[in-house]
matplotlib code that plots the C-alpha trace (Angstrom):
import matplotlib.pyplot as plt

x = [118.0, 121.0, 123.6, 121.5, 121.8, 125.3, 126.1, 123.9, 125.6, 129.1, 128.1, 126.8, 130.0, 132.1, 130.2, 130.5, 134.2, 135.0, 132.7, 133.8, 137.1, 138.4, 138.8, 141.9, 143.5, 144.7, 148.6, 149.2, 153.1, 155.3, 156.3, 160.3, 162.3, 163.8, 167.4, 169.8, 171.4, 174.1, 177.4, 179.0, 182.6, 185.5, 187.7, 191.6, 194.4, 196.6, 200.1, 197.6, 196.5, 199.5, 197.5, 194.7, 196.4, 194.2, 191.0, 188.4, 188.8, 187.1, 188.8, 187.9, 189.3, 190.0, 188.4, 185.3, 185.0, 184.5, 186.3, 186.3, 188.5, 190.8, 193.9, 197.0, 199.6, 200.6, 203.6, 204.4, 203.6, 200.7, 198.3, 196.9, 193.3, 191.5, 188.3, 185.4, 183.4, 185.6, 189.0, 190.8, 193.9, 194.0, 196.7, 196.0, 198.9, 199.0, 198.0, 195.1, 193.5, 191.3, 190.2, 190.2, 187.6, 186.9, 183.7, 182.9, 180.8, 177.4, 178.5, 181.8, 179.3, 176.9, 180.1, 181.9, 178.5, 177.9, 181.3, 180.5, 176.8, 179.2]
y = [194.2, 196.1, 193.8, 194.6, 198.5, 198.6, 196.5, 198.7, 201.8, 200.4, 199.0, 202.6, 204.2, 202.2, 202.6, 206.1, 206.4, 204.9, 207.0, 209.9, 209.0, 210.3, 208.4, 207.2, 209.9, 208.3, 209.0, 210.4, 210.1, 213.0, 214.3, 213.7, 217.1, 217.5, 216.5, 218.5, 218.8, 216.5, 217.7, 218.7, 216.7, 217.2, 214.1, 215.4, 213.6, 212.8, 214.3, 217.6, 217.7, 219.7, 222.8, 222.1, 222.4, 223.6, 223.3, 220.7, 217.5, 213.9, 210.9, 207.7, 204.9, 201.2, 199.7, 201.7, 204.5, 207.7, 210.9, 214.5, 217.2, 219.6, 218.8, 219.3, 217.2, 216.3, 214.1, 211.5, 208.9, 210.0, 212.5, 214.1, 215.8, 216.8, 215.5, 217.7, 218.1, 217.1, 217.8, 214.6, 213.7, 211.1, 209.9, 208.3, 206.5, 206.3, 203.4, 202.8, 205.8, 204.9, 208.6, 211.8, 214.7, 218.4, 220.2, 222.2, 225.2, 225.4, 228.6, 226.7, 223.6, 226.3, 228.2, 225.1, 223.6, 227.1, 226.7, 223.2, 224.5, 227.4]
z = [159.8, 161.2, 159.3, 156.0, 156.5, 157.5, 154.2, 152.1, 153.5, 152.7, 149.5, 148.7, 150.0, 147.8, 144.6, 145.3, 145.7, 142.7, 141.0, 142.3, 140.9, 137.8, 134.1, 133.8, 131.4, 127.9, 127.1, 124.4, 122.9, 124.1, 120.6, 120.0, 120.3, 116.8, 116.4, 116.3, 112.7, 111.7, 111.6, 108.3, 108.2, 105.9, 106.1, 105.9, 105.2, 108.2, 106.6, 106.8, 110.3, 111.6, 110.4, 112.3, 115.7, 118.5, 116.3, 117.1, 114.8, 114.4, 115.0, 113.9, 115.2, 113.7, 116.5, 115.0, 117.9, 117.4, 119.1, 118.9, 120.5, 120.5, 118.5, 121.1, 119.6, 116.2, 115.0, 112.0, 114.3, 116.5, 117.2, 120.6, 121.6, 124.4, 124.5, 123.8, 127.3, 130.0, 128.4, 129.2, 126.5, 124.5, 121.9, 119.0, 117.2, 113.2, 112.7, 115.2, 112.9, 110.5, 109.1, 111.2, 110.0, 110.8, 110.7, 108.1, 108.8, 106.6, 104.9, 104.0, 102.4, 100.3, 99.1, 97.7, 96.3, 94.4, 93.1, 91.6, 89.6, 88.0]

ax = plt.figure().add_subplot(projection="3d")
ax.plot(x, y, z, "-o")
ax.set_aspect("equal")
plt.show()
């Protein structure tokens, strides 16, 4: 008779532990921050850089990369930035460039398209 109370009691206790517990609360997706806009390029010929020194430019590379700095060095035959974020230099040679860009600011991109409509 003992036995029989004891396992009553623990059966009780445990129904009521789990049923003092919670519902498991549903997850609903995190909504994704918006992007931030993409970057207005103006590809530039690379006879033209040397009147970009020490502004930022984009360098794409043949091996398909993608870098941006500081232009530090410009020559003929190769071109130097400093990485944007830690500042470490890299050169580029002519020919391992396949286009090299600078960003264009918005006002820049709405002034040249009015020009177009007129």
């Amino acid at each position: 008779m003992m036995q029989k109370i004891l396992l009553l009691a623990l059966i009780a206790f445990a129904g009521g532990a789990f049923a003092a517990q919670p519902a498991p609360a549903t997850k609903t997706p995190a909504a994704k921050p918006a992007a931030p806009p993409k970057e207005i390029e103006r590809e530039v010929p690379y006879g033209e850089l040397g009147a970009y020194l020490n502004k930022r430019v984009i360098v794409r590379s043949n091996l398909g990369t993608v870098r941006s700095g500081t232009l530090t060095h410009y020559t003929q035959f190769q071109i130097d930035i400093a990485l944007d974020g830690n500042g470490a230099q890299l050169t580029f040679t002519r020919e391992a460039i396949k286009s090299v860009s600078v960003p264009v600011a918005p006002e820049e991109t709405q002034s040249t398209d009015s020009a177009k409509k007129s």
